[in-house]
C-alpha positions, 0 to 999 in steps of 0.5 A: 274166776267168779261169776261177777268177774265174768259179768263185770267184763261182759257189761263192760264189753256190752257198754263199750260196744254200745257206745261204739254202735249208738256214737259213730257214723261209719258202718264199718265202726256200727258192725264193730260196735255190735261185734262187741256186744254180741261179745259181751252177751257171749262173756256172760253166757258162759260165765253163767255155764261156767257157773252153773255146771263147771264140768260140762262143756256143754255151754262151752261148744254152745259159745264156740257155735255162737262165735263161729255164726257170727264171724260169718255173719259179720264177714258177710257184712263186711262184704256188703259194706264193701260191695256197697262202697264200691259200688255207690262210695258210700262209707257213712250209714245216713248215706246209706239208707236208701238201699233201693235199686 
């Protein structure tokens, strides 16, 4: 694959992802649009290493470590969300913004 593939699919996953976050009003549909845009940063990132030293798989192990911290951190959220649900049955983010106690 060239490097404008990989960037071509990156843009397209940031621009949807993008849309996703800015377009709805659930949280969990928020989380899932910033997950593909953090994808899409991500697609670009190691199109970029791929490009620059193919042979390394230093920017590769770099992807996975990024990858791996934000599926923890969006599990986290999601336990939020859930806790928050549960807790004040709120699912929307403008019923949400009054976290205080």
């Amino acid at each position: 694959m060239t490097l404008q593939a990989f960037l071509l699919l990156a843009a397209a996953l940031f621009c949807v992802g993008l849309y996703g976050a800015l377009s709805q009003r659930s949280i969990v549909m928020l989380m899932m649009g910033l997950e593909l845009m953090i994808n899409g940063i991500l697609v670009g990132a190691a199109g970029f290493w791929h490009a620059v030293s193919p042979g390394a798989p230093d920017g590769q192990v770099l992807v996975l470590v990024a990858l791996t911290v934000m599926a923890l951190e969006m599990a986290m959220g999601f336990a939020v969300v859930t806790a928050l649900f549960r807790a004040r049955d709120v699912d929307m983010a403008d019923d949400a913004r009054d976290l205080k106690g």
